[in-house]
MINUVEX-654198 format. One line per 3 residues: their letters; for each residue x, y, z of C-alpha. Coordinates in nm, 3 decimals. Layout:
REM MINUVEX-654198
a	X:Y:Z; ...
***
This chain:
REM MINUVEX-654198
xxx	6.949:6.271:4.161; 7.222:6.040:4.203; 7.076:5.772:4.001
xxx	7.006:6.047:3.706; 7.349:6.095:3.711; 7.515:5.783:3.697
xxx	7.254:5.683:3.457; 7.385:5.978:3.223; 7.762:5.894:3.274
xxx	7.643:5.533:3.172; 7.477:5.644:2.876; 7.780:5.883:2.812
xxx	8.044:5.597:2.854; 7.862:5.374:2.618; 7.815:5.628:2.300
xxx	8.205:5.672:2.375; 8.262:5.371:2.394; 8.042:5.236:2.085
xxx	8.199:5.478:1.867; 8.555:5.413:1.966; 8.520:4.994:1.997
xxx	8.472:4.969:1.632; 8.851:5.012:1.614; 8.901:4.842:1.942
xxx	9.063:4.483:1.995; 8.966:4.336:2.342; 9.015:3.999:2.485
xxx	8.971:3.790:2.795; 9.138:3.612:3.065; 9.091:3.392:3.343
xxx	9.325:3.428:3.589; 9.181:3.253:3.814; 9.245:2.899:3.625
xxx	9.579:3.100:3.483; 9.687:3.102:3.834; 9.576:2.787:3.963
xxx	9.728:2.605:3.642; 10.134:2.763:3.816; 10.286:2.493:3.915
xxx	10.472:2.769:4.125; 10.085:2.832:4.266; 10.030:2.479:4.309
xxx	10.307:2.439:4.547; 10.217:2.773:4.742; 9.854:2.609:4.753
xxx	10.033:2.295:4.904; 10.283:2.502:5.158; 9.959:2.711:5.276
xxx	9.748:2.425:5.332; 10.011:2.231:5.532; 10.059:2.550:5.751
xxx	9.688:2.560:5.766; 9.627:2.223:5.880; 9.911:2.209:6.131
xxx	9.726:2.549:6.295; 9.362:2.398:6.289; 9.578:2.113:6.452
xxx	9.701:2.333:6.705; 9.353:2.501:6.756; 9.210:2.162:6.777
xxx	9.429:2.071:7.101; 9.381:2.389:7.281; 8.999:2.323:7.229
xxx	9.025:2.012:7.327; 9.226:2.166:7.689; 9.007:2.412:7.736
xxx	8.685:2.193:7.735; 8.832:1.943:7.936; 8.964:2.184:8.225
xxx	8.597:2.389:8.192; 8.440:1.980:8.294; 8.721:1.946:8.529
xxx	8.603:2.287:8.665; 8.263:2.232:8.628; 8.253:1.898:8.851
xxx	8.520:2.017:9.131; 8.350:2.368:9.144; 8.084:2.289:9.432
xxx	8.387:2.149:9.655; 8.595:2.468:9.581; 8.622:2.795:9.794
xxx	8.544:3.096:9.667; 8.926:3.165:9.669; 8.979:2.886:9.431
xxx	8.674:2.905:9.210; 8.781:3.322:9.095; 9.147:3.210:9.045
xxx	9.037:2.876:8.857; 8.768:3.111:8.682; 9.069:3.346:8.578
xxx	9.318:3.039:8.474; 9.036:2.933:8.206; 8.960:3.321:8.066
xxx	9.384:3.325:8.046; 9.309:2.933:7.830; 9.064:3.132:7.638
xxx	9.226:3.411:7.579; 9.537:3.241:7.444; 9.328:3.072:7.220
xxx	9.162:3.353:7.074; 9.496:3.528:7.039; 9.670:3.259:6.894
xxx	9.398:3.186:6.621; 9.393:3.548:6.504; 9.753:3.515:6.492
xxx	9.764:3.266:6.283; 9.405:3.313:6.110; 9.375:3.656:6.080
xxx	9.317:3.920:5.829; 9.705:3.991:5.857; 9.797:3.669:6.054
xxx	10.053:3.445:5.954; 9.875:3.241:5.701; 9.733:3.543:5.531
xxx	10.124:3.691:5.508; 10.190:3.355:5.379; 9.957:3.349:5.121
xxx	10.024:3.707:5.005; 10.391:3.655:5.025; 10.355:3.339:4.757
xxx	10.055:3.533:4.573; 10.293:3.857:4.506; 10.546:3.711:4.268
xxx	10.256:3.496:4.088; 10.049:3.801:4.037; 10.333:3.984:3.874
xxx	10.466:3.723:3.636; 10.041:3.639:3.540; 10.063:4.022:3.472
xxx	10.328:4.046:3.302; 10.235:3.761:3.059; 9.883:3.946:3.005
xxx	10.063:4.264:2.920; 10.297:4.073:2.645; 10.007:3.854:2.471
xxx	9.816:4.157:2.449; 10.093:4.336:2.280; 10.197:4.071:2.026
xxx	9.826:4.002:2.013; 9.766:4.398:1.929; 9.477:4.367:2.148
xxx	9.386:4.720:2.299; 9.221:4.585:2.625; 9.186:4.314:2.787
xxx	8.927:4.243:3.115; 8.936:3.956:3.377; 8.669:3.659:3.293
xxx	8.578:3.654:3.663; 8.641:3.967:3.811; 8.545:4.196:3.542
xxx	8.832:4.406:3.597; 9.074:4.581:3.313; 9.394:4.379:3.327
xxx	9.552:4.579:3.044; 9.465:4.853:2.867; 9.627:5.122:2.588
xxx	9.608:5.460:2.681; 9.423:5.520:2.358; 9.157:5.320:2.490
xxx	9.096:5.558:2.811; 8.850:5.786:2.720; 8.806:5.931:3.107
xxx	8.837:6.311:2.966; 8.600:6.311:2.682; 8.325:6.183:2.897
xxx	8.448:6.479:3.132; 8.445:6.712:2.883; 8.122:6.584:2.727
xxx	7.914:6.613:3.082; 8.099:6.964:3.169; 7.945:7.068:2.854
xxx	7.613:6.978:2.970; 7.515:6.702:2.665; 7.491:6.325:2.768
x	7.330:6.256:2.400
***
């Protein structure tokens, strides 16, 4: 049922659409290479990739700790009372644990890098957007779609034709 239905609005959206494109300007962008071609993105790429390595640097070290105290462990552990083998046991979970912590940190979906990255991204995005919106204008294009993505970057509100495929299924005819 659900597939008969999204089949219909897909038939629906493309008579619209077919009818309406003859008139219809549309170009494309890559923002992708639009971004990467900043040089204010080029030095954000630079800045997150320094942070980036010094982390991984970081990481690297407390790896490198933490293996060496689990061998330490490891060969001292049959000489060790019971006492000290929980307590050493516990030290290297804390080791672990501040690893782990530290990595999503700085690694995370919302660690620091990924604020980083976002808080260089933001102002790109805009001004990338911004230039879309005024080529398209002086360009008298009526939409215009992301290369990549396949997203709608711009569009005229003439173009939006949301309510007459509303209005066309309501009334029952997908034709």
């Amino acid at each position: 049922m659900f597939v008969r239905l999204a089949a219909m609005v897909i038939v629906a959206l493309c008579a619209a659409t077919a009818v309406s494109a003859q008139s219809m300007k549309i170009g494309l962008v890559n923002t992708e290479t639009v971004i990467k071609e900043m040089p204010e993105a080029i030095e954000a790429t630079k800045k997150i990739e320094e942070m980036g390595l010094k982390v991984r640097d970081t990481l690297q070290m407390m790896q490198k700790e933490f293996e060496s105290r689990i061998e330490q462990y490891q060969k001292q552990q049959a000489m060790m009372s019971a006492e000290a083998r929980q307590k050493e046991e516990q030290s290297l979970q804390g080791l672990r644990q501040r690893f782990l912590q530290y990595q999503e940190e700085k690694l995370g979906a919302t660690g620091e890098l990924a604020r980083m990255r976002e808080g260089f991204l933001t102002p790109i995005r805009a001004k990338v957007s911004d230039a879309i919106n005024a080529v398209a204008k002086e360009e008298k294009l009526n939409l215009v779609l992301d290369k990549v993505a396949g997203i709608v970057l711009f569009s005229e509100d003439k173009a939006d034709i949301t309510f007459k495929v509303l209005d066309r299924l309501k009334r029952g005819d997908s034709k």
